[in-house]
C-alpha positions as semicolon CSV with decimal commas, in nm:
position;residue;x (nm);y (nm);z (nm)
1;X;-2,000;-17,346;-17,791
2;X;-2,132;-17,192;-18,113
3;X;-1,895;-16,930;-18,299
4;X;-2,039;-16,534;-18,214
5;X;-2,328;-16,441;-18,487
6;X;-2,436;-16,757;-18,600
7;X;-2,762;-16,784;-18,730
8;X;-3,014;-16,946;-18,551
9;X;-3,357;-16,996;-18,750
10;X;-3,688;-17,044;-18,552
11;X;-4,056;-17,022;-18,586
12;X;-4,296;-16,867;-18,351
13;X;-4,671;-16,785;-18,451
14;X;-4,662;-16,896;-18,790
15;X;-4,345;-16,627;-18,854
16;X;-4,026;-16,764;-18,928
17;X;-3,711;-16,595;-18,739
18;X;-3,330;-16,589;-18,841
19;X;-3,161;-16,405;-18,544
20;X;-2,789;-16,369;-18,501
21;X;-2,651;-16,506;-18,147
22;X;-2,339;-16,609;-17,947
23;X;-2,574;-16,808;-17,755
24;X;-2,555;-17,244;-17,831
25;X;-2,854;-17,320;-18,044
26;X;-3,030;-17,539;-17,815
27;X;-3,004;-17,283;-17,538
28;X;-3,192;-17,048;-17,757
29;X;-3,435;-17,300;-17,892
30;X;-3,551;-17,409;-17,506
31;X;-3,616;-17,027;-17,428
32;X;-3,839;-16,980;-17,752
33;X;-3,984;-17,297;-17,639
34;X;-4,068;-17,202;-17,324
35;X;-4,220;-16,889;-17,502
36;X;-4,444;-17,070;-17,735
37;X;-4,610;-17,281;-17,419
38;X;-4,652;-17,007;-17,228
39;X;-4,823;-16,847;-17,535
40;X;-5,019;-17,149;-17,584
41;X;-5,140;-17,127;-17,219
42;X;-5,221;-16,795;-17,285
43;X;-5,420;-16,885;-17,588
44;X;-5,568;-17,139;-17,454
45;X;-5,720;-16,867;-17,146
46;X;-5,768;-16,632;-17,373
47;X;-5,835;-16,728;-17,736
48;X;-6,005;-16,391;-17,881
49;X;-5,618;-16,222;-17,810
50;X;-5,432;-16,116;-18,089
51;X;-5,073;-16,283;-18,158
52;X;-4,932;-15,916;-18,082
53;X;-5,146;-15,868;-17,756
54;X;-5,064;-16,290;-17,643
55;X;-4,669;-16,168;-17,685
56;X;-4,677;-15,882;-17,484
57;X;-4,870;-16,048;-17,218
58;X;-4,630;-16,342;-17,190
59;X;-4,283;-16,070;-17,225
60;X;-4,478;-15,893;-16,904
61;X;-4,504;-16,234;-16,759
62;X;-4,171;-16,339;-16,781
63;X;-4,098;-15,946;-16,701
64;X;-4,273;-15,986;-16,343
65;X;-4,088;-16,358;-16,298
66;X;-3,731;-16,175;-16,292
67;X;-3,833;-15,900;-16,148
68;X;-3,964;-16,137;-15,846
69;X;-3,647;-16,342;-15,873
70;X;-3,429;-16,050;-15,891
71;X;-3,610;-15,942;-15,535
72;X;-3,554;-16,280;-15,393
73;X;-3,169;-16,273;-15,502
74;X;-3,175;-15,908;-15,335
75;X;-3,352;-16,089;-15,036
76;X;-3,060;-16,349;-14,992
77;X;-2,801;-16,131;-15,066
78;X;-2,901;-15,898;-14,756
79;X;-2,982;-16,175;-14,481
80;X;-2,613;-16,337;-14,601
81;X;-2,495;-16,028;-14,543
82;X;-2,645;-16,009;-14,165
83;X;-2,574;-16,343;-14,120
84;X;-2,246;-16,260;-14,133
85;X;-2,243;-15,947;-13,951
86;X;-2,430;-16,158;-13,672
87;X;-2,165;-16,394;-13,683
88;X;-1,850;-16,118;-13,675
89;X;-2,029;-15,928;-13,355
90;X;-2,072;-16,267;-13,177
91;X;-1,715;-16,349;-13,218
92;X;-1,632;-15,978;-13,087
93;X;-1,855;-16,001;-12,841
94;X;-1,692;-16,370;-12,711
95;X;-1,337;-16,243;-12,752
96;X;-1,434;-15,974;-12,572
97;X;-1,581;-16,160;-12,276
C-alpha cells in the first residue's frame, strides 16, 4: 500500500499530471488508462471534438455507468430484501399451520 499523499505523475492529452493520492500507483494508473481508451474511442467517433469537450463526454460516460450500476446495486439490495421477507412469512406461515 502506498504511504497517504504520494505523488503519482501521469500524462493524459499531451498534459502531464502530478496528483497527490492514498490510492497504490497502479490502481490509479489502470483508471487513467481506462480514461485515455475511452477518450481514444471517443476520438476516434468523433475527431473534430476538442480535448476539453472529448473529457467531459467520457466523465458523463463513466457518470451514467455508476449511476446505472448504482441502480442495479439498489435493484439487488431490494429483491434480497423481499427474498427474505418471503422467506420469514413462509416460515410464519408453516409454524403457524
Amino acid at each position: 500500500m502506498q504511504e497517504p499523499d504520494e505523488c503519482i505523475n501521469f500524462e493524459l492529452l499531451g498534459e502531464r499530471f502530478t496528483i497527490k493520492s492514498d490510492v497504490p500507483e497502479d490502481y490509479f494508473l489502470t483508471l487513467v488508462n481506462n480514461l485515455k481508451t475511452k477518450i481514444q474511442d471517443l476520438k476516434s467517433k468523433f475527431p473534430n471534438l476538442s480535448n476539453i469537450k472529448l473529457v467531459i463526454f467520457a466523465a458523463l460516460d463513466y457518470a451514467d455507468e455508476l449511476s446505472k450500476s448504482k441502480g442495479n446495486m439498489a435493484d439487488n439490495e431490494a429483491i434480497q430484501r423481499i427474498s427474505n421477507l418471503s422467506e420469514s412469512l413462509a416460515s410464519i406461515l408453516e409454524e403457524e399451520s
